[in-house]
C-alpha positions in Angstrom: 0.0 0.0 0.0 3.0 2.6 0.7 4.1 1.8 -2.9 0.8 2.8 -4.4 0.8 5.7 -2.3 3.9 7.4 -3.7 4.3 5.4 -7.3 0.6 5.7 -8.5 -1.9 3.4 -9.9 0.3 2.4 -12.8 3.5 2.7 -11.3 4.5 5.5 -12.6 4.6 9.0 -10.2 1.6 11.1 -9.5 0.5 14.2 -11.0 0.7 16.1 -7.8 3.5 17.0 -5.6 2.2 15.6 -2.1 0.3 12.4 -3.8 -3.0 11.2 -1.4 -5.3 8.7 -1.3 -8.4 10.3 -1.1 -11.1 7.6 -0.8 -10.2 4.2 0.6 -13.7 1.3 0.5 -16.1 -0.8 -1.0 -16.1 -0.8 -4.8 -19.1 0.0 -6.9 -20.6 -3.1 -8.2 -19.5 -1.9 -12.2 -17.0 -3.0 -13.1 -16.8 -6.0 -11.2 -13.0 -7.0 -10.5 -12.5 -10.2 -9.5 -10.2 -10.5 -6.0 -9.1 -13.5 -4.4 -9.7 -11.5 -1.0 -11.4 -8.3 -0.2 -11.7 -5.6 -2.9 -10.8 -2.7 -1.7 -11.4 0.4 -3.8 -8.8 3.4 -3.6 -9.1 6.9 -5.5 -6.2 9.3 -5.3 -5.9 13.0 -5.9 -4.5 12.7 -9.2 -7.8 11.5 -10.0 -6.5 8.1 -10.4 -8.7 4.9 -9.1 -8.6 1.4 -9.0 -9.3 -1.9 -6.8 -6.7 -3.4 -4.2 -6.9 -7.1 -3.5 -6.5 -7.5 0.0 -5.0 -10.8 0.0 -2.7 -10.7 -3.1 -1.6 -6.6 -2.7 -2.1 -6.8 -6.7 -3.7 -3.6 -7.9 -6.4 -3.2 -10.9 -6.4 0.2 -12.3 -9.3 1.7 -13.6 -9.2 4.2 -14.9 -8.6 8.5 -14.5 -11.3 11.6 -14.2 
């Protein structure tokens, strides 16, 4: 999760000086990402967002506003 937090969704850095995650919970139902744990959905302030799998770590981006 640290790694997310200052390499981005896509592993790349953020937009913004001081990168944040902004919204950290339950995933819409659409699109439907299949997790072997928890899906946990994370938005940043680079207007970034994706879904965590809690019991892998993998992230699925999604997508950017």
């Amino acid at each position: 999760m640290k790694e997310l937090l200052f390499h981005g969704c896509r592993g790349q850095a953020l937009r913004v000086a001081k990168p944040l995650i902004l919204f950290i919970g339950k995933p819409a139902q659409w699109p439907h990402v299949p997790t072997k744990g928890v899906a946990i959905a994370l938005a940043y302030n680079s207007s970034q967002f994706g879904v965590l799998d809690g019991a892998t770590g993998d992230f699925t981006f999604l997508g950017q506003d």
